[in-house]
N, C-alpha and C positions, 0 to 999 in steps of 0.2 A: 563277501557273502554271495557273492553273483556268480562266482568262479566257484564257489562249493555247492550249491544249487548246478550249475550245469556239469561237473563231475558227475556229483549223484545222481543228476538224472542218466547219464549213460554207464553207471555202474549198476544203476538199479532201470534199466530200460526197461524190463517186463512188466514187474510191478508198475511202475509210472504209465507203460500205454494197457497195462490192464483195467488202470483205474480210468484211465479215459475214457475205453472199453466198453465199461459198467455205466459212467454217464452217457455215453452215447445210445446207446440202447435206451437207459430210461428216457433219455430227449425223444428218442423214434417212440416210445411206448403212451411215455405220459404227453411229452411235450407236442405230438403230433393230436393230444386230444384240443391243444388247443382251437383249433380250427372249428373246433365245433361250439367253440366257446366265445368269438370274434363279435363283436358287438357294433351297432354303431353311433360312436366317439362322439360327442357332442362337443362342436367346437367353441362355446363360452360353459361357464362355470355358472350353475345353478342359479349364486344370488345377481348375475347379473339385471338391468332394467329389465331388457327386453323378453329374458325369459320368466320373470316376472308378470310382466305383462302377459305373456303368453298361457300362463296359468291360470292369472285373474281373469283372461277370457273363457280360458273352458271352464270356471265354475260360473260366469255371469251365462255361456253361451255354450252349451257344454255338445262339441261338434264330434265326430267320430273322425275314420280315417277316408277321402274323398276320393275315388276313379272317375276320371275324365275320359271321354272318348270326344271325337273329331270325327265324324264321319261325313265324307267326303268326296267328291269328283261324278258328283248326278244331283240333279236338280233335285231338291230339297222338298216340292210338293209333288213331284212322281209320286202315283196311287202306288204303287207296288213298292216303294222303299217306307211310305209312310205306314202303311200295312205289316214291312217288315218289321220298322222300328218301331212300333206300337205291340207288336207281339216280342220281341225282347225283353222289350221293359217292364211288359207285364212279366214275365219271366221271372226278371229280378226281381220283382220287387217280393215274390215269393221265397226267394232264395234265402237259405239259413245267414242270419248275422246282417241284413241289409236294412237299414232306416228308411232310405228315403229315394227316390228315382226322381233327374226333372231332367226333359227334354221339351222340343220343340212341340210334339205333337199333343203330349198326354199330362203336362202338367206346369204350373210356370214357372217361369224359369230357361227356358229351351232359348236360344240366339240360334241367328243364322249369321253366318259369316261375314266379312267383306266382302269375299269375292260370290256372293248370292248361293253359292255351288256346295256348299259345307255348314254340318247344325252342330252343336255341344252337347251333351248328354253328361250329366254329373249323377255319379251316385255315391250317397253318402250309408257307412258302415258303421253301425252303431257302437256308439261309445264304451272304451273299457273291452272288448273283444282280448280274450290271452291269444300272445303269438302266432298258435299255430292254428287255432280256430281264425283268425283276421285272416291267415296266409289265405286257408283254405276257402275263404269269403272271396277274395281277392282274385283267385286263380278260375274261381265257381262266374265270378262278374267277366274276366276280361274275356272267357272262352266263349262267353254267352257274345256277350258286344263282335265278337271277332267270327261270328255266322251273320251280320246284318249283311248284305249281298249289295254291297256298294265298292268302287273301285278302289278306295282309301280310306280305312280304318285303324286309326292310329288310338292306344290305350293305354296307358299310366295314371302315374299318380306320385304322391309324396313318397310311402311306400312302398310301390312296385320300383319305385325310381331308388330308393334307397337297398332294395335287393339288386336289382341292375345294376349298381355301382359295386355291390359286393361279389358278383359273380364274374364280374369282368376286373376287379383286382386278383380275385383267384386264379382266373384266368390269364390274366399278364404274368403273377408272379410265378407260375408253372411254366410257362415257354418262355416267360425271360432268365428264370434262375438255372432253368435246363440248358437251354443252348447259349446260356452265359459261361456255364460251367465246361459244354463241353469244348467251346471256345478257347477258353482258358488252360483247358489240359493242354491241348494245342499250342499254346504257347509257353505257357512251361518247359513243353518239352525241346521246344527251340531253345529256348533261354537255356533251360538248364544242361543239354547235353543228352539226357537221354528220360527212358518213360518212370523208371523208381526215381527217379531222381525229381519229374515233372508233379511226380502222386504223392510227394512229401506236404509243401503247401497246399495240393489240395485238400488233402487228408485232413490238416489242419483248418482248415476252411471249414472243411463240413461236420470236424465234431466243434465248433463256436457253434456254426449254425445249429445245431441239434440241440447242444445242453443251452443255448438262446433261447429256443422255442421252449424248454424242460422253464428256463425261469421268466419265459411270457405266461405259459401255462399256470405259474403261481402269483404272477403279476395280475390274471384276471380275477385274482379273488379278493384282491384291493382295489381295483379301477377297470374300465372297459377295457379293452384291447380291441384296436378297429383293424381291418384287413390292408389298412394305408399303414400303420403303423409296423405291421408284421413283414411286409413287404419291403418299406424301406430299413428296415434293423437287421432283417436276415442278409439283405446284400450289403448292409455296411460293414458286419460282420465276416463276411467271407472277405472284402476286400480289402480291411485291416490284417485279417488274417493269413494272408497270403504276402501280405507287405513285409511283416513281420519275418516271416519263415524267410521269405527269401533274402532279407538283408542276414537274417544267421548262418542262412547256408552261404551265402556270398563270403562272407567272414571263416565262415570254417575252410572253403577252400583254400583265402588269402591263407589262413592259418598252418593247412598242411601243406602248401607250396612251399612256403617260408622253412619249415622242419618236416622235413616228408616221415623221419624213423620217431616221433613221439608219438604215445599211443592215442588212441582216441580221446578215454576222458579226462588226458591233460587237454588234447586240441581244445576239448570243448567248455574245460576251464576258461581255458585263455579265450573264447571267443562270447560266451557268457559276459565275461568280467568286461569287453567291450562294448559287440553287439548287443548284449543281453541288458545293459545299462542304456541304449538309446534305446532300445525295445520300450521299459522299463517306463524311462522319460516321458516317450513318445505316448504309450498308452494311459500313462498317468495324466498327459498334458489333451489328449482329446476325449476321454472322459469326464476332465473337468468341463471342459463346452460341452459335451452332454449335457450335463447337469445343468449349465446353465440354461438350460432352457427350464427345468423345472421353476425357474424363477419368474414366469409364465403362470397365471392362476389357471388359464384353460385347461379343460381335461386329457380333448388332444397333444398338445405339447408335453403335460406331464406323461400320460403315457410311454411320450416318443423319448422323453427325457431319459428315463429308467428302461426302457426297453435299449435305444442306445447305450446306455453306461453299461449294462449288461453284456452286452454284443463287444463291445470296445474290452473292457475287461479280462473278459473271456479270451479274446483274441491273443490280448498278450497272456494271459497263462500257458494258451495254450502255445504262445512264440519262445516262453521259458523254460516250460517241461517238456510237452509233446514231441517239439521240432529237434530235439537237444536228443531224447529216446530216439526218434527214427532216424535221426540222424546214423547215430551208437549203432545200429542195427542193419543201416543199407549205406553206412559209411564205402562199402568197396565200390558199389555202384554209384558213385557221388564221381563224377568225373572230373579232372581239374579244369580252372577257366581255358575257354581258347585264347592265344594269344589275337587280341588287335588292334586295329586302329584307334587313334584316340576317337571317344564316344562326342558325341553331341555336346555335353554340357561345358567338357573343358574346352570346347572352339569355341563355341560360347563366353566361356569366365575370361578366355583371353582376349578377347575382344574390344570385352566390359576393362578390362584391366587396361590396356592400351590405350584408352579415349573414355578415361571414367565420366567426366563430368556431362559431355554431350552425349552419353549411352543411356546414367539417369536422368537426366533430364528428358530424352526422348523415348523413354521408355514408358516412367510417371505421368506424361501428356497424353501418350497412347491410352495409358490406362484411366486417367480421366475422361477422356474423348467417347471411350469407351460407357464411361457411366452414364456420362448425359440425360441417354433415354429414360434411364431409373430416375435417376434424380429430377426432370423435367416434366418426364410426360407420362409413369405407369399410373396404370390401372387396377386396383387393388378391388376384386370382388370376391363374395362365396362363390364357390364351388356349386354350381347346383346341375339339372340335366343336359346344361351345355358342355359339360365337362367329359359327357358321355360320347363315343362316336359319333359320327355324325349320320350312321346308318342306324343306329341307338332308334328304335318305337319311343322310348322315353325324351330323347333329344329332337327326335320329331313333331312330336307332340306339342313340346315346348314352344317351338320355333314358330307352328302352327297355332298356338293360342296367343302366342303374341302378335303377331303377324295379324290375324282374321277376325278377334277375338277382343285383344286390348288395345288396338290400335298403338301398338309400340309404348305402353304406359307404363312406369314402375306399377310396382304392385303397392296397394296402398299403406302406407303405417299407419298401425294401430293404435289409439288414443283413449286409454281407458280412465274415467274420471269414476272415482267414486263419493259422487253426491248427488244428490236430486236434480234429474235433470230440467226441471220444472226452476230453479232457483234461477235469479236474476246473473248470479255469479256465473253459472256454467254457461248461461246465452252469451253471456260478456266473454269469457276464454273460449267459448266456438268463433266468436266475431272475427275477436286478436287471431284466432290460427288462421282463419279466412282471408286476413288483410296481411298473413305472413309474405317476405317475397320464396316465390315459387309453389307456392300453391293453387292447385285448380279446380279444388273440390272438396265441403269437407259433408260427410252425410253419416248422420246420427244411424245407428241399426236399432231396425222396430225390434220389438217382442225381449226385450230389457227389463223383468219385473222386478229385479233389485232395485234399490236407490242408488242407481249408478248408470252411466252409459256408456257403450263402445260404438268411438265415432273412426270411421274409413276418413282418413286424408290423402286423397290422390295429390300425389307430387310431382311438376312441371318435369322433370327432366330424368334420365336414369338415376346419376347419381344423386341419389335425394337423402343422405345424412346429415347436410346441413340444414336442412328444413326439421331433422329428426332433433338436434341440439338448440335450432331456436325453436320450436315447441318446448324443450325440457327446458328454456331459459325464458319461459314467460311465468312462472313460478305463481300458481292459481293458490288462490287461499283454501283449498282443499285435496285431496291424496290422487297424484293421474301418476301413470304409467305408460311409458308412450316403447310398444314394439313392432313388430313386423319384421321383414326382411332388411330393410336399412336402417332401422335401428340394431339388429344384429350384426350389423358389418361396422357402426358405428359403436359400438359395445367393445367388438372384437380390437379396433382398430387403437382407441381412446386405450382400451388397456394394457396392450402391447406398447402403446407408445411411452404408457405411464410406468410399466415395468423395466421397460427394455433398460434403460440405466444400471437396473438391478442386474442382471444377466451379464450386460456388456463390463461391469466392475469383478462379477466372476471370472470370466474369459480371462481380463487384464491381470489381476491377479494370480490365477494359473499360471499364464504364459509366464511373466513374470517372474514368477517363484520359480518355475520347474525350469528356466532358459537359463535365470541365476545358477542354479544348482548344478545344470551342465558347463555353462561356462563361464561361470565369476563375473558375469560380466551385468552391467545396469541396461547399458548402451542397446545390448544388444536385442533385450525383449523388448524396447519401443521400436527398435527398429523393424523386429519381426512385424509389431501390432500394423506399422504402417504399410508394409507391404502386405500383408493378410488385408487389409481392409482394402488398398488398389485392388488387391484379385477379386473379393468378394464386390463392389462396385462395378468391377467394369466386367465381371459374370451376369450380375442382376442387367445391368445396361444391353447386354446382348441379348439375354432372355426377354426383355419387353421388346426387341427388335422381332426376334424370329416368332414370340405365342404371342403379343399382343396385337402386333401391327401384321404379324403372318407373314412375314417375309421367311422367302423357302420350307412356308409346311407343307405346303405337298410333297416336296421330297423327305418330309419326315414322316408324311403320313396322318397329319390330324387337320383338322379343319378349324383357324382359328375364332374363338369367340369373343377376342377383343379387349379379353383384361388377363391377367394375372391372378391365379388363386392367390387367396389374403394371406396363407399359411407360409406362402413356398419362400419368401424373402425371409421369414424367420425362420424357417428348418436351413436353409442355405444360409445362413448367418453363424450357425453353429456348426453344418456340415464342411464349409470350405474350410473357416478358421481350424476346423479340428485337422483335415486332412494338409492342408497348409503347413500346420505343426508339425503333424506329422515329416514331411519334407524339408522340415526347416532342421527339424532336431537331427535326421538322418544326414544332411548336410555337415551342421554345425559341427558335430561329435566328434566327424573325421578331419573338416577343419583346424578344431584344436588340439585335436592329438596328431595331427600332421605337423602344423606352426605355421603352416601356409596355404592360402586360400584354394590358388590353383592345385595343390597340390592334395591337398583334402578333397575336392572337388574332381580332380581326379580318378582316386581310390572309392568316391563313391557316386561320384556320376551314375556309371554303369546299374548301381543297385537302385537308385532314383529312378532313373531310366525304365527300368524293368519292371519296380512295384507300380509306376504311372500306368504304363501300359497295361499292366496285370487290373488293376482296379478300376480303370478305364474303359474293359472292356467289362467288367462285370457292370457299372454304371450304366454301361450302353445298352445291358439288357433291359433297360425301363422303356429306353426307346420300342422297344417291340413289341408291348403290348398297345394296347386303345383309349387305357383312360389320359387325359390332357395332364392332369395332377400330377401324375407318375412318370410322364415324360420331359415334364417342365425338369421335376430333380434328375433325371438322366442326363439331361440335356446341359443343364447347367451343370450339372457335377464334371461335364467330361470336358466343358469350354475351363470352367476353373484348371482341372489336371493339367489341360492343352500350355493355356498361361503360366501355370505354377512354375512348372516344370523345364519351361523354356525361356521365356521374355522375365519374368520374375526371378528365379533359382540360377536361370542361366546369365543373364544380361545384371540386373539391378541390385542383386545379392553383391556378387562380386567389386558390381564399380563402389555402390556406396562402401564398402570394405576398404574398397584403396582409395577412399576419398576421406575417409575418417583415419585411416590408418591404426597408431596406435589406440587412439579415444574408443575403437571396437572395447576394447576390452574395459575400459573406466569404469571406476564401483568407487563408494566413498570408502577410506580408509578401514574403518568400524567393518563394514560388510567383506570388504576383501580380507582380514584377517579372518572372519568368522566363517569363512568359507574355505581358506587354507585349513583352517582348523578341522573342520570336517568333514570335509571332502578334497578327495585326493586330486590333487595338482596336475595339472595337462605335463605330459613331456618337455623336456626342454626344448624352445623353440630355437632353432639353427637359421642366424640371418645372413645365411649366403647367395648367390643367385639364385633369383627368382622366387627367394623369399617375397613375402610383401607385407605381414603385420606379426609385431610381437605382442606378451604380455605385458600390460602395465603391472607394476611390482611397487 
């Protein structure tokens, strides 16, 4: 079927890149309107606790959207700043969409700082404000705040900070998909020989990316779509899709080397029926870890689920028709490989092969050694304005009100009881939260006319989620809700952990099935799941070395703030496994249709080799923008490729191979029939020198 499919597509080349053609344009037309359409993505799921709670406060306490200013570096009771900042405020408080104004001078509420030098100024926008009327609030407050005539005037907010985050995603993914790209031609056209030959994959690259965005664009009329999301599918998508191309054109060369006078769309029969089949595999097999993150109740995740399977998808159609047409079309310009030296992976395999047992062994150590810091010591928080630059007004801010402001305090969780707070019950659950361990305050809020209250618990330490679960495990004989910030990270946290099972049995089942289906084999999808899980492990383990503890950010460029976004360990759970796969299958395929490891390894070194690099470098474009989030997945995507590709693919692949020998291949009887049956038979395998594993039969 594979082999008639890549005929047709280079008998019918026109038709096939006109229909591309057609999608590609509406992707630039419709799908570029997505942008205007990017939301942002709320990272629990509506019925969670804590966004519960957070609803029941704005109908007990019903608050608008809050700008904070810091103003700063001049004495606080100067007649000529107080004068300033008194004519400001009066300012707003006139201003269309404003509630409420409190500062030091003119209402209460105003603090001066720690350091005596710096006062707060909050102004509150009333409630229910649409969009672009709040924006326009927002923009009307910070310009007013930003003429007060003092050295340092710093101004955010939830909102300005959630625009700042969106403008500087747009901003990363413009200079890092541009000079990823142009990056990329650049090496292609090394790799490949010459520039029609370099603009094959990219070509392909960029119509995934385009009709990507064409079905983000109708993705956003089911679920939000965030700028984190559009950012990492667009470059997963080029980077599969470039993977792809290049291992068919790798194949087509081997193919006209071999028969230089058959005409094209036999070559491309025969290369189809191979390539076209790991293509196949491969995109089937990371797809399915796509999805499994939709096993994730989050709304983030599911977005990133479905926008990834999308992008993956695409990628391979476009690696079965697209690449197979321009193939058919700029086939003279396709230059045959240069001969050379054996590549990296096979000095590698033989190595692994020579001294299996002390290669895995110290290979698997390395990669434990490597996880450690994950497993021991991260740090799992939200994302919030620390995540911004560290030149970010909004990350300043921050840094500033903790610092002068909260004396270094989490923020408090919210404790929403609804019964009278007059009732002997609810003095009794205020006491018990009081005598909780790690708590240091717990203070009822006035102006509560419901029969209910919402009480502030200041939490002893940052990480204050277990004070958020013994709160919800003192179980009051009437209805609380207990949110805030650590209760949302504790939300987040509890349901990932509670779903993850579900996800991780998708994964295993994929792999499983699709690794059976290439090679008959039981053996071999545990084997993959185990080396997939060392890479991902001892990737996470590096990533808390370099963003959490900040070892060598400055030469990356960000400033670190100490934890790990909560998200990034599950999007890297699904992105390495899938791209892992990826490498495993392009391995494997040539493996057993070779009969021999080195030898397979070999023949497909070189295209390994090249698609790492190739997507490695588009990876690296996350590095180059400023938000932390986006660098954390560069960062980690390009140590995983680093590892995959050498110490794992190169070294561990191999030795466990010739350490299992024939048991590579074992399936119980029932399965190995049922797969002869169906699927066609690897080549006979030839056990001469330098052979190393056959089929079990």
């Amino acid at each position: 079927m594979l082999a008639d499919l890549g005929r047709w597509c280079a008998r019918r080349r026109w038709p096939v890149l006109g229909t591309w053609l057609v999608l590609i344009v509406a992707g630039l037309v419709l799908g570029g309107q997505v942008f205007d359409r990017l939301t942002t993505t709320d990272g629990l799921r509506p019925d969670a606790e804590s966004q519960l709670a957070d609803r029941r406060v704005g109908e007990l306490q019903p608050e608008g959207p809050m700008i904070v200013a810091v103003v700063g570096g001049r004495d606080v009771y100067d007649p000529a700043l107080v004068a300033d900042v008194s004519a400001v405020t009066a300012e707003i408080r006139g201003l269309d969409g404003v509630a409420e104004v409190e500062d030091l001078y003119g209402a209460p509420g105003g603090r001066i700082g720690a350091d005596n030098r710096s006062s707060l100024i909050r102004v509150e926008l009333s409630p229910g404000l649409p969009d672009d009327r709040r924006e326009r609030a927002e923009d009307a407050v910070a310009a007013a705040l930003h003429r007060i005539d003092a050295p340092e005037v710093l101004v955010s907010g939830e909102k300005l900070a959630e625009r700042a985050f969106a403008e500087q995603a747009m901003a990363d993914a413009a200079l890092g998909e541009s000079v990823a790209l142009v990056v990329l031609l650049a090496v292609l056209v090394l790799i490949l020989g010459g520039f029609v030959a370099g603009l094959i994959p990219l070509a392909a690259a960029l119509a995934t990316v385009t009709v990507t965005l064409l079905g983000l664009y109708g993705l956003t009329a089911l679920t939000g779509v965030s700028q984190f999301t559009v950012n990492v599918v667009t470059l997963l998508g080029i980077g599969l899709a470039v993977d792809y191309a290049l291992l068919v054109m790798a194949r087509f060369r081997e193919e006209r080397e071999a028969d230089p006078g058959v005409p094209v769309a036999d070559l491309l029969a025969r290369t189809t029926a191979t390539a076209g089949r790991t293509v196949l595999i491969s995109g089937l097999a990371v797809a399915a870890t796509m999805f499994g993150l939709s096993a994730f109740a989050e709304p983030l995740l599911g977005a990133m689920a479905l926008g990834g399977a999308v992008a993956v998808l695409l990628g391979t159609v476009a690696g079965l028709t697209a690449v197979p047409a321009l193939i058919a079309v700029a086939h003279r310009r396709i230059k045959s490989p240069r001969p050379s030296r054996r590549s990296l992976l096979p000095r590698l395999a033989a190595l692994a092969q020579n001294r299996p047992g002390p290669v895995a062994f110290a290979v698997a150590a390395g990669l434990v050694v490597l996880s450690l810091p994950f497993l021991f010591a991260v740090d799992l928080e939200n994302s919030d304005a620390r995540a911004l630059p560290a030149s970010s007004e909004a990350r300043r801010l921050h840094e500033a009100v903790q610092r002068d402001f909260s004396g270094g305090q989490a923020d408090p969780i919210v404790v929403v009881v609804d019964a009278d707070p007059a009732d002997a019950a609810v003095r009794d659950f205020m006491d018990r939260i009081n005598r909780l361990e790690g708590v240091v305050r717990v203070q009822p809020r006035p102006d509560i006319t419901a029969p209910a209250a919402v009480i502030d618990v200041t939490p002893e330490g940052r990480d204050s989620r277990e004070v958020v679960r013994a709160i919800r495990a003192t179980d009051p004989p009437f209805p609380v809700l207990v949110g805030g910030a650590a209760a949302e990270l504790a939300d987040y946290t509890d349901s990932v952990a509670g779903r993850f099972p579900i996800a991780l049995l998708i994964v295993v089942l994929a792999t499983t099935v699709l690794l059976f289906v290439l090679t008959g084999s039981v053996a071999i999808p545990l084997k993959a799941l185990l080396m997939n899980a060392l890479t991902l492990l001892a990737t996470l383990g590096t990533l808390v070395v370099v963003f959490q503890w900040g070892v060598g950010d400055a030469v990356l460029g960000f400033d670190s703030w100490g934890a790990i976004d909560v998200t990034t360990p599950v999007l890297l759970f699904v992105f390495v496994f899938g791209l892992s796969m990826d490498y495993q299958v392009f391995l494997l395929a040539r493996i057993r249709e070779e009969g021999d490891v080195r030898g397979g390894i070999e023949k497909s070194g070189p295209v390994v080799t090249a698609a790492a690099l190739c997507i490695g470098v588009v990876f690296l474009g996350f590095l180059l923008g400023d938000l932390i989030a986006v660098k954390e997945i560069g960062f980690a995507m390009a140590v995983a490729l680093l590892l995959d590709v050498t110490v794992v693919r190169g070294l561990l692949l191999p030795a466990l191979m010739s350490l299992l020998g024939e048991w590579n291949w074992w399936a119980p009887a029932p399965l190995r029939r049922w797969h002869r049956r169906w699927f066609a038979p690897a080549p006979p395998v030839e056990h001469g020198a330098g052979a190393l594993v056959g089929q079990r039969r």
